[in-house]
N, C-alpha and C positions, 0 to 999 in steps of 0.2 A: 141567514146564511149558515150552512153549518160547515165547521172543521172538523177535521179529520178524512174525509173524503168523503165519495157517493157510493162506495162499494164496487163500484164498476173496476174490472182490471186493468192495471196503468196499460200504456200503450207501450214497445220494445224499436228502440231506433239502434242500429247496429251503428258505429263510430268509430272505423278503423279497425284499432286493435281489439275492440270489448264491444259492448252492449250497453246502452244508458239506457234506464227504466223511466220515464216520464210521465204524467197526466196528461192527458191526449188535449185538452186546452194549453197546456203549457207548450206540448208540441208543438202544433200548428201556429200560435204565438213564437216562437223558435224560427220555424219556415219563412213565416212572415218577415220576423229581421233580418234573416240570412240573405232574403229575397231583394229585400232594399237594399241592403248594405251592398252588392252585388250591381242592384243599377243605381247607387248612386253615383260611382266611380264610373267614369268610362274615359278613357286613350282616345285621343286624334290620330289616326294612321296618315298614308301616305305622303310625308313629308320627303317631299325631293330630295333636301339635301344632308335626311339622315336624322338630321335632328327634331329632337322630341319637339312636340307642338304641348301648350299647356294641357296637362288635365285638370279637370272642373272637380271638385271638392263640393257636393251639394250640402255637406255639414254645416256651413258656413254661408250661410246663403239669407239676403233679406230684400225687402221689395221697398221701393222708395219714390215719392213724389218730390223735387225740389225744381227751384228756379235760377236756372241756371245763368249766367253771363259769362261774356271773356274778360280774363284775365286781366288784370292791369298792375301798375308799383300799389304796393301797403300790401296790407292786409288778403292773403286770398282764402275766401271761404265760396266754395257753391260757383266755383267759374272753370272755365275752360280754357287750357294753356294751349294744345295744338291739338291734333286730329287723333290721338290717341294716349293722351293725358290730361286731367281735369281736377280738380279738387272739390274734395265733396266732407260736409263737417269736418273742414280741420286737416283730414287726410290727402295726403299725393295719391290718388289712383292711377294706373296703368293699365291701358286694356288690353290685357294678355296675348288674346288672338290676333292680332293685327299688330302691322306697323304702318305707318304713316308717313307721308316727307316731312321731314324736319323744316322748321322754320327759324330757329335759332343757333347757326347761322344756317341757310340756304343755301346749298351749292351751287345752284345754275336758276333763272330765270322758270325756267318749268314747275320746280319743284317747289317755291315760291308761292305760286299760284296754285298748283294743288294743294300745297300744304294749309293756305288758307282758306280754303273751298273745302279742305279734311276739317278743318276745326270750329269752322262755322254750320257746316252739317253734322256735326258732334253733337256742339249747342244746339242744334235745331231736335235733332233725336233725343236726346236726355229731358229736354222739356217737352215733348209731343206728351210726356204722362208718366204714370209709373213704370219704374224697371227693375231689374232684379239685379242684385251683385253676387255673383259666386265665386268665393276663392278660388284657387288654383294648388296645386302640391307646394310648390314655392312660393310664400306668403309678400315676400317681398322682391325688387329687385337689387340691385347695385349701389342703386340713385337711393334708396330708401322708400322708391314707391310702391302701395301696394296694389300686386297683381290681382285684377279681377277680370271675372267676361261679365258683360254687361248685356242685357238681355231683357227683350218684353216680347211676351206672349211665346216664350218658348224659343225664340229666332235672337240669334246673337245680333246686338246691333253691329258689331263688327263685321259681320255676313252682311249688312246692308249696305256699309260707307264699301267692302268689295265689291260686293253686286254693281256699284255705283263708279267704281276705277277711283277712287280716296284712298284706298288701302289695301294691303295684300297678307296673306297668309302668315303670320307670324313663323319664320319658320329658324330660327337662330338669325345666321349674321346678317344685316344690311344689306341691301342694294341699292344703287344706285337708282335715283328718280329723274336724274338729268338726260336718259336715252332714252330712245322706245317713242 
């Protein structure tokens, strides 16, 4: 390898006010992170009621095999509390994108029964295999849990407990599960 360079003339990238003088590898290296860093942030539009939907922080991102169960008293490690919170090493997760009916306490009969049909199709998707965790802007919520979308093969599994009538669009405040 030699330093000092190859003799070739640096490459000239304009930058606003000035001219930066670069090595046209250093460049295109340059491009390249600007290019990432550009998609690994992206915004949920459309939310009805105004309110931001998470954005996905792919910096922060890992892929994970475990075995999941529901919850119960003692100790929770690797279980599943309701159709949109589970504990995974240790930690409270929250799954960003979605909300879920509550089960603890249950307002009406309906939401009861979805709520435990959201939390047992949780447990069923989280063990089908590996998934992916990717933060959100907001690391945590309220409760101390942390926000993540939860995802295999690219497809949120939140998109699927929706696709499925478990869950709906995280979009700020609550609605109600007891109409409709």
């Amino acid at each position: 390898m030699r330093i000092g360079g190859s003799g070739r003339r640096p490459a000239l990238f304009g930058a606003g006010s000035g001219i930066v003088v670069v090595g046209s590898r250093l460049a295109i290296a340059a491009l390249l992170v600007a290019a990432l860093a550009a998609w690994a942030f992206y915004d949920w539009e459309g939310s009805p009621s105004g309110a931001s939907a998470p954005r996905a922080v792919a910096t922060s991102e890992q892929t994970v095999a475990v075995t999941f169960s529901i919850c119960g008293v003692g100790r929770r490690t690797d279980c599943v509390v309701d159709g949109d919170t589970f504990w995974f090493r240790g930690d409270k997760i929250r799954v960003a994108d979605i909300d879920t009916p509550e089960l603890s306490p249950p307002r009406c009969q309906r939401e009861a029964e979805l709520g435990e049909a959201a939390k047992q199709r949780l447990r069923a998707l989280l063990n089908a295999g590996p998934f992916t965790l990717v933060a959100v802007a907001r690391d945590q919520d309220q409760y101390g849990r942390k926000l993540r979308i939860v995802s295999r093969g690219g497809r949120s599994i939140g998109d699927t407990l929706i696709a499925e009538g478990l869950a709906r669009r995280w979009n700020g405040p609550r609605q109600s599960w007891c109409s409709g």
